[in-house]
C-alpha positions as CSV (number, residue, x, y, z in Angstrom):
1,X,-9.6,-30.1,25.0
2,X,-6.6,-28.0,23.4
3,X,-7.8,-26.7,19.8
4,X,-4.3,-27.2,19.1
5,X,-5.1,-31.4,18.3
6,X,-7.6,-32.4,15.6
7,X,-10.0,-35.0,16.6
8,X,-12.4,-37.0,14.6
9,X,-15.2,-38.6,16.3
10,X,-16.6,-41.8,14.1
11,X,-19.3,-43.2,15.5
12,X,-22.2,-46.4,13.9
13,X,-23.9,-49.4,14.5
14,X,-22.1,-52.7,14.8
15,X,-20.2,-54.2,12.0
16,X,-20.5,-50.6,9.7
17,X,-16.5,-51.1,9.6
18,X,-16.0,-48.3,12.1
19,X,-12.8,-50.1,13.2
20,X,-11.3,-50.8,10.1
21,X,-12.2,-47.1,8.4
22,X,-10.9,-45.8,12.0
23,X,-7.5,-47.6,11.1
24,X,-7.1,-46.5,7.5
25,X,-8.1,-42.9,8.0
26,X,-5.8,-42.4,11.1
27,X,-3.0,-43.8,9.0
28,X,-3.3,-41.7,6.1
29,X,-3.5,-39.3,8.3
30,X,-0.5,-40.0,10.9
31,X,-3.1,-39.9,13.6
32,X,-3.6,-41.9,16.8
33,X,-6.2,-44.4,16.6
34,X,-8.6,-45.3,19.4
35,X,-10.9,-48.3,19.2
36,X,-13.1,-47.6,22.5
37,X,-15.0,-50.9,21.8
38,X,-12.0,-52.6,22.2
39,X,-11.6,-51.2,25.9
40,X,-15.2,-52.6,26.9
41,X,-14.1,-56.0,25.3
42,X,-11.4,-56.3,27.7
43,X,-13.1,-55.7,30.9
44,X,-15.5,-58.2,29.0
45,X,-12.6,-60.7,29.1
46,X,-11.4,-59.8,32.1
47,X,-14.9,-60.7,33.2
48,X,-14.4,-64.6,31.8
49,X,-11.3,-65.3,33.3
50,X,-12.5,-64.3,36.5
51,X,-16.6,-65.0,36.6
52,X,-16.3,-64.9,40.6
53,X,-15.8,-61.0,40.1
54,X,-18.3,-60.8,37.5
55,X,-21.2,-60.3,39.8
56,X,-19.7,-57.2,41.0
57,X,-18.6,-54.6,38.7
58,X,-16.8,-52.7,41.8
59,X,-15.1,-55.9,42.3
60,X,-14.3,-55.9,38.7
61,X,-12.9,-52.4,38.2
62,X,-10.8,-52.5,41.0
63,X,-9.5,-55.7,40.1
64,X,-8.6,-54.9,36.1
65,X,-5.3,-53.8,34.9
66,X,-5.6,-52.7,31.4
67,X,-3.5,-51.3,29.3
68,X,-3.8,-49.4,25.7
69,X,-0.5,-49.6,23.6
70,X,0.5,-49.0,19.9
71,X,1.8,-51.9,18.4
72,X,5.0,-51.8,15.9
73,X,2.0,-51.3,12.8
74,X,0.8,-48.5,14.5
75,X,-2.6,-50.3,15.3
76,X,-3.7,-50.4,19.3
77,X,-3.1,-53.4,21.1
78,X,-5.0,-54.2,24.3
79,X,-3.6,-55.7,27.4
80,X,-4.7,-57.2,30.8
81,X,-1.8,-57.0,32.7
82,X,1.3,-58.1,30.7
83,X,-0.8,-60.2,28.0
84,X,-1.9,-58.9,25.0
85,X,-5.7,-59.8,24.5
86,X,-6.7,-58.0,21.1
87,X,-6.9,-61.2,19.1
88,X,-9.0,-62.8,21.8
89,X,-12.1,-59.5,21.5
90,X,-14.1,-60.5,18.9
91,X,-16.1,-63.5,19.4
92,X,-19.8,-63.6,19.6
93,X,-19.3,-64.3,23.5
94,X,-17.1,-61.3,23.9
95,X,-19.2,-58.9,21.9
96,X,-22.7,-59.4,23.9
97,X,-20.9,-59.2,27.4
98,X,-19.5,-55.6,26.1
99,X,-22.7,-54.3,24.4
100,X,-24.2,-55.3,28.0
101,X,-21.5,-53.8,30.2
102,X,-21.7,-50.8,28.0
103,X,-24.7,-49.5,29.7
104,X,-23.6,-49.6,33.2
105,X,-22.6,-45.3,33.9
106,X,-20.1,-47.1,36.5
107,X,-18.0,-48.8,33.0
108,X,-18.3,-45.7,31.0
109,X,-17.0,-43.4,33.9
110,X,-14.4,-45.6,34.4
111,X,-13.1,-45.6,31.0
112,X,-14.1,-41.8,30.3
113,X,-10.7,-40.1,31.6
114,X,-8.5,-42.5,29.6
115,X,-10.5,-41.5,26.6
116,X,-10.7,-37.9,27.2
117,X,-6.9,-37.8,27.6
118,X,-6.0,-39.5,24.3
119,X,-7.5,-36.9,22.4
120,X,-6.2,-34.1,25.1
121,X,-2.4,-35.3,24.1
122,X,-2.8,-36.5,20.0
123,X,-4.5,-36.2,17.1
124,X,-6.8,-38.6,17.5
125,X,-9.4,-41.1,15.5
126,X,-11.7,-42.4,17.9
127,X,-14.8,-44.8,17.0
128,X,-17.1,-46.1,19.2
129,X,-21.3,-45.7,19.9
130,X,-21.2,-42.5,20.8
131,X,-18.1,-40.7,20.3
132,X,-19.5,-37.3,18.9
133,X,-22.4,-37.0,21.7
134,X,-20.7,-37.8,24.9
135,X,-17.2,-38.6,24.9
136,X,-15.5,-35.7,22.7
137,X,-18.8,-33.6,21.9
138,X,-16.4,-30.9,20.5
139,X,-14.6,-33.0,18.1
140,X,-13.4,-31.2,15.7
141,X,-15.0,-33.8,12.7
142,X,-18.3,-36.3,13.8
143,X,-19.2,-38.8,11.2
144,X,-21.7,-41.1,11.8
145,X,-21.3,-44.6,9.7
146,X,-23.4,-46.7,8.6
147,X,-24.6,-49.2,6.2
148,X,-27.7,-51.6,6.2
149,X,-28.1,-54.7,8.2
150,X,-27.6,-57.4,5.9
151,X,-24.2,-56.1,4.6
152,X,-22.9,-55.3,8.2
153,X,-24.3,-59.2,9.5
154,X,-22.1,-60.6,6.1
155,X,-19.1,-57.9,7.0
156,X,-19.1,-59.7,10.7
157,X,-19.4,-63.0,9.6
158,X,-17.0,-62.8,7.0
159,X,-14.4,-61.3,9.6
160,X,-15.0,-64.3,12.1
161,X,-14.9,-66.7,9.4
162,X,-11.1,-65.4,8.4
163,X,-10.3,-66.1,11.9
164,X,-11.2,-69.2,11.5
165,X,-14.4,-69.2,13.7
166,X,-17.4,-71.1,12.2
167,X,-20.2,-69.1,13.0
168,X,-23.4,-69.8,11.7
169,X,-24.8,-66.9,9.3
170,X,-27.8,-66.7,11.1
171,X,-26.8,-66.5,14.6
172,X,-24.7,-63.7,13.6
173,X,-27.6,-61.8,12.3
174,X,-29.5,-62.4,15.2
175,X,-26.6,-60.9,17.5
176,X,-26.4,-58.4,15.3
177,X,-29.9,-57.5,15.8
178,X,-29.7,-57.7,19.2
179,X,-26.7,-55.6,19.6
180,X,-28.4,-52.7,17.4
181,X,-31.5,-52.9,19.7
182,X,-29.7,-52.9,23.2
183,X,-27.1,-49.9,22.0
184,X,-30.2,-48.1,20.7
185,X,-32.3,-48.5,23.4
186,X,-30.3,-48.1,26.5
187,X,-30.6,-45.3,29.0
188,X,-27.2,-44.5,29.8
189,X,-25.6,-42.4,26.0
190,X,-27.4,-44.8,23.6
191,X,-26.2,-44.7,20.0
192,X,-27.6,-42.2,17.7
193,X,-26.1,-39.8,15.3
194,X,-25.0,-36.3,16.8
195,X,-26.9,-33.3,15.5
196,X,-23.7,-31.9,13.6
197,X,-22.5,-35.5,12.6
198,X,-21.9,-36.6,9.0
199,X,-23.7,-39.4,7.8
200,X,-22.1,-41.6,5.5
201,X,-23.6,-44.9,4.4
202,X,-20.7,-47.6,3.0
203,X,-23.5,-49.8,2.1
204,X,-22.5,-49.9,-1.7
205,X,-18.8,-49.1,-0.9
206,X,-15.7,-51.1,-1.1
207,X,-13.9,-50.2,1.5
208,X,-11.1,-48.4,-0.1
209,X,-13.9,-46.0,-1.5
210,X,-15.0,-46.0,2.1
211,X,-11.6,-44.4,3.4
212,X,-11.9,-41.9,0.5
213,X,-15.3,-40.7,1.4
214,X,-14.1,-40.0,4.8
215,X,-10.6,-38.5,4.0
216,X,-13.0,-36.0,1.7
217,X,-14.9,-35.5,4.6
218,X,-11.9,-34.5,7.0
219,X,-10.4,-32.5,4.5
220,X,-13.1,-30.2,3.8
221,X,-13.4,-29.2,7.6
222,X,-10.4,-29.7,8.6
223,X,-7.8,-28.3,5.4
224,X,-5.6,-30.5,6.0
């Protein structure tokens, strides 16, 4: 990767607000944000809307057309073909298909080059599981976020409730649960923190203070 683009690898569990921080950091800083996550929940929706393929994640791949674009706000929009299905990646159905799919080397290959190259061609802020270890493990700032299981369940269900998706508390913590065991424990680049990562735990942060730890973080490595 040219040393002449600064990347910053954030990496965490589920629901430590990776995707919001990700945002606000890469729009203080004028940099292009890339929600991986987001490109697993779309071959995950691709998946329901053709469950005939689903079996077959050749089948699958071939089939997908997927696009990442920056919307007008700045923020990436995902596509399958010509619709944009950003709004539709976040429900509990969504989420457990993706953390599965995840695992498979054959998704993570696939996906791999269009990662690579975003942070080949910007500046980039990229979240995801594991950002810092496998996909840009010379990023030039690895930050590993997290905060404890309680607060990230109430984070989640609070962001589905806003969207006006009545979730019941407790199924969200036990998804949550799950979803930390099964990125944990798989074989293929499970999540853990990078040696040289950062830790920063936004338990007892608001999230502005949040975006401020981080910016302090980037600044001191990065001078910028």
């Amino acid at each position: 990767m040219s040393e002449k683009f600064i990347s910053i690898a954030i990496d965490g569990p589920v629901a430590a607000g990776k995707t919001t921080q990700a945002k606000l950091l890469a729009k203080e800083l004028g940099f292009l944000y890339v929600d991986t996550g987001a490109m697993y929940r779309t071959i995950a929706v691709f998946m329901t809307w053709f469950p005939t393929l689903a079996p077959s994640m050749e089948k699958v791949l071939a089939g997908i057309n997927m696009k990442l674009k920056r919307g007008q706000d700045g923020e990436q929009r995902m596509f399958l073909g010509t619709e944009d299905v950003t709004d539709q990646l976040r429900t509990p159905k969504i989420s457990k298909l993706a953390s599965n799919i995840s695992a498979l080397p054959c998704v993570r290959d696939f996906l791999l080059g269009m990662q690579r190259k975003a942070a080949e061609e910007n500046d980039v802020v990229m979240e995801g599981r594991d950002i810092g270890t496998v996909i840009l493990p010379d990023a030039t700032v690895k930050i590993f976020l997290t905060a404890d299981a309680d607060m990230r369940a109430f984070r989640r269900w609070r962001e589905l409730k806003q969207k006006g998706q009545t979730e019941n508390f407790y199924n969200v913590m036990e998804d949550l649960k799950a979803r930390d065991y099964n990125d944990s424990h798989r074989e293929v680049a499970p999540l853990k923190q990078a040696e040289d990562a950062i830790l920063l735990d936004c338990t007892e942060l608001s999230s502005r203070e949040t975006t401020q730890a981080l910016l302090e973080i980037v600044r001191k490595i990065t001078d910028i």
